[in-house]
C-alpha positions, -999 to 999 in steps of 0.1 A, spaced: -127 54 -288 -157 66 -266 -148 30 -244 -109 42 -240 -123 79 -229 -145 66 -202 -119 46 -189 -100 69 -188 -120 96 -171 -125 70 -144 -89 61 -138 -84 102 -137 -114 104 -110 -94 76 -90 -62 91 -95 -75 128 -81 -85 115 -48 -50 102 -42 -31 130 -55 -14 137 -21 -3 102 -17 11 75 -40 1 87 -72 21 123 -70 57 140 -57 71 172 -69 92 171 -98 116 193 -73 118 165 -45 128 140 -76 156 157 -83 168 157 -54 162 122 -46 180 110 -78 209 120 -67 211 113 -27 208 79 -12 178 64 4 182 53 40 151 30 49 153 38 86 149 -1 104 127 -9 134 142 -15 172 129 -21 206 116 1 226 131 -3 262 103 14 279 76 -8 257 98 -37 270 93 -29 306 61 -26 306 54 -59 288 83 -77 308 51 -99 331 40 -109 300 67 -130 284 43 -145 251 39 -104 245 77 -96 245 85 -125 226 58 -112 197 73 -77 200 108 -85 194 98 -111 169 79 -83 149 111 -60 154 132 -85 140 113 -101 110 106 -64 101 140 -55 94 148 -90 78 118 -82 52 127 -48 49 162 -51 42 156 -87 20 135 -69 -4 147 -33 -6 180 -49 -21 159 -69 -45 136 -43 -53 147 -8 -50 169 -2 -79 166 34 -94 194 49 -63 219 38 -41 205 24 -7 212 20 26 200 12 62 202 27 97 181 23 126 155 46 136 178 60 165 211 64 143 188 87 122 171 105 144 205 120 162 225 119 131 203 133 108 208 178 115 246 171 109 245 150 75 213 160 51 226 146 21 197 121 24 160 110 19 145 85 46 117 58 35 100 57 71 79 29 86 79 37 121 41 41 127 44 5 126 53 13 166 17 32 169 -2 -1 172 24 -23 181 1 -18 217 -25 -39 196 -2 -61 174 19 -79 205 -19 -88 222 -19 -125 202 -4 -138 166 -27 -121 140 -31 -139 110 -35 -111 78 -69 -125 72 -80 -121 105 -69 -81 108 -86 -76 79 -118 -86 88 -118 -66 122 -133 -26 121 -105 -12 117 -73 -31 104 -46 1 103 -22 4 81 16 12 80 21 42 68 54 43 48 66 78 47 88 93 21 109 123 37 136 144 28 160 141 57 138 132 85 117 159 94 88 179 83 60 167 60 66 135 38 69 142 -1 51 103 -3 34 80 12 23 45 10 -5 29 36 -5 -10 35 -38 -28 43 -33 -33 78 -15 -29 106 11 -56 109 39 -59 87 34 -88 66 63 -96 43 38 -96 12 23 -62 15 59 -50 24 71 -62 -10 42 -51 -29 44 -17 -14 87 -17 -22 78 -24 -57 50 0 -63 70 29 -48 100 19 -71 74 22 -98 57 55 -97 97 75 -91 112 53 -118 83 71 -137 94 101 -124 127 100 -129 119 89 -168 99 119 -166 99 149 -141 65 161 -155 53 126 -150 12 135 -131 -18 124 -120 -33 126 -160 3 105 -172 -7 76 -149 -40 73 -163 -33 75 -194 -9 49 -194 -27 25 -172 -57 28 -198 -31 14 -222 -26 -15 -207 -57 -30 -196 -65 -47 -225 -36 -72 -205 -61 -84 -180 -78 -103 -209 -45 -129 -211 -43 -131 -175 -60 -155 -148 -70 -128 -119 -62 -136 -83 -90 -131 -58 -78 -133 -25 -108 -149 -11 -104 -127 24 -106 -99 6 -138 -106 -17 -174 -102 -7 -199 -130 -7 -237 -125 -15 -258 -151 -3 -231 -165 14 -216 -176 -25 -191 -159 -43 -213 -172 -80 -215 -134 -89 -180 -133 -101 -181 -147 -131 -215 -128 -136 -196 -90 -134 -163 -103 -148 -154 -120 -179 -121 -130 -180 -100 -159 -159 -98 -155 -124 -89 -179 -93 -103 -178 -57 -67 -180 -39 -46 -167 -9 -25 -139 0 4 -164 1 1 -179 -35 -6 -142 -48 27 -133 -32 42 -167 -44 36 -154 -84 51 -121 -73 82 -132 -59 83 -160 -91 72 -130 -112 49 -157 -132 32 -141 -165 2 -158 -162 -16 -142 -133 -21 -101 -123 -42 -96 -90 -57 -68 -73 -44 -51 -42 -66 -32 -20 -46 3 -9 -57 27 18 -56 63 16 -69 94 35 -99 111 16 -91 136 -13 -82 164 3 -61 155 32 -81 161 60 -79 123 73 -54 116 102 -59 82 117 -82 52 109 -97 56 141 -126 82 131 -159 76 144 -184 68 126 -214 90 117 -216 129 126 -205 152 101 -181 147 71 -152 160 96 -157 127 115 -157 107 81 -123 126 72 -111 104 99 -112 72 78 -92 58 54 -109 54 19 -100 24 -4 -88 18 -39 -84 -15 -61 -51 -17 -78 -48 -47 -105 -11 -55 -111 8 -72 -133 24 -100 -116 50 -101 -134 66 -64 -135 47 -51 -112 29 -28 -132 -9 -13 -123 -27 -24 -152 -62 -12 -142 -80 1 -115 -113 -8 -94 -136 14 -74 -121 39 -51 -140 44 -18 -163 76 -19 -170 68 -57 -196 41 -48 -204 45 -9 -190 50 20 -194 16 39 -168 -16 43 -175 -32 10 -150 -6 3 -122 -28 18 -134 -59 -3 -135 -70 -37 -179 -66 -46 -193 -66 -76 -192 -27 -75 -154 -29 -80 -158 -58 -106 -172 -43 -127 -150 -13 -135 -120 -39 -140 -119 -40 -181 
């Protein structure tokens, strides 16, 4: 009993510093969503980006190609995955001028994608190498009634560009939490904890996926893994972690490493500088370790969140910090 309290307590600390994000929504803005359709607004070229790149032909070829496989992810696994309300799609230009006349609508937003795309077009980025540079981004997916004012949720994916797997996993979690919510409107912050505590006695029957770009080495060896965890696990890729999603394979769960701006809402871009005063640090996104469920997608238990342990980079990577709070 005393093991199950801890655990939870921790989950509960983890939870609280991502309150504002995707871990909470008013039980007003659920109702409201359960019965209006979701428009995820789609991605298209900007004319004057494309004039300016025009000289550089390899550039406007990696723009439109990021346009385009963006929308084909987007609308290939919104249809597979988003099933609690009716959906639809419209370009970010159809919304914007349509949206004061019809506002019988929420929008699931990805158009900071277009803040970096400045950096993103400069050569083909493979996800292990953004995610080893200072500062990788992140998407940030925005919930919003309508399309204006202050999002009701948000997602950040680990970087920048917008790979097909951490656009899927990021579909499926928000599905997740309102399904909850929907289930439940008093569904919180304490609900989620208490059920993920529930279910981690699952990581014990699965083989957990390390995705070896995301997981610290000491001594240049990775040994210490099977020191601070005790159950199956598997140095692998992002691409055969998003292979057992998409084959929703029972044998495996794996941990996804989420951004989020510090606890109370201060942080604005990843760009902060480093050192100074904790207003400069508020400029950072902090970090927490998700393990899900393969197979349904479900958070069975949670690493360390960033400002628990330090605030340094191991904070992006699986370390034997975060390893040892999976039970």
């Amino acid at each position: 009993m005393k093991r199950i309290f801890l655990i939870l307590s921790f989950l509960q600390l983890c939870l609280c510093k991502t309150e504002a994000q995707f871990f909470n929504a008013s039980a007003k803005d659920i109702e409201k969503l359960k019965n209006r359709t979701l428009i995820v607004v789609l991605q298209e070229s900007d004319p004057a980006f494309e004039k300016r790149i025009s000289k550089h032909p390899e550039k406007l070829k990696r723009y439109n190609t990021i346009i385009s496989e963006t929308n084909e992810t987007l609308k290939k696994y919104a249809l597979k995955y988003w099933t609690i309300n009716d959906i639809d799609f419209k370009s970010y230009s159809q919304i914007k001028d349509g949206h004061k006349e019809d506002t019988s609508f929420f929008t699931l937003n990805f158009s900071s994608l277009q803040d970096d795309i400045e950096m993103l077009v400069q050569k083909d980025y493979t996800r292990e190498e953004l995610l080893a540079v200072v500062n990788p981004g992140a998407i940030e997916i925005k919930l919003m009634e309508h399309f204006k004012g202050a999002p009701v949720y948000v997602w950040n994916t680990p970087t920048a560009y917008p790979f097909e797997g951490d656009l899927i996993i990021a579909i499926q979690q928000i599905r997740n939490f309102f399904s909850f919510k929907y289930e439940d409107l008093k569904f919180n912050l304490k609900s989620y904890a208490q059920l993920t505590s529930t279910l981690s006695f699952n990581i014990a029957y699965k083989t957990l996926l390390l995705d070896s770009a995301q997981v610290k080495k000491y001594e240049n060896s990775f040994n210490y893994i099977q020191q601070e965890y005790s159950h199956p696990y598997k140095l692998t890729n992002f691409a055969e972690i998003i292979n057992t999603i998409k084959s929703r394979d029972t044998n495996y769960a794996y941990i996804a490493i989420i951004p989020y701006h510090d606890e109370i809402g201060r942080g604005g871009t990843y760009e902060g500088a480093m050192g100074g005063g904790m207003s400069n640090f508020s400029q950072e996104y902090f970090y927490i370790h998700l393990v899900i469920d393969a197979s349904s997608s479900t958070i069975i238990s949670m690493g360390s969140a960033s400002m628990f342990w330090n605030l340094n980079n191991f904070d992006r990577v699986i370390d034997k910090y975060s390893l040892k709070t999976i039970r």
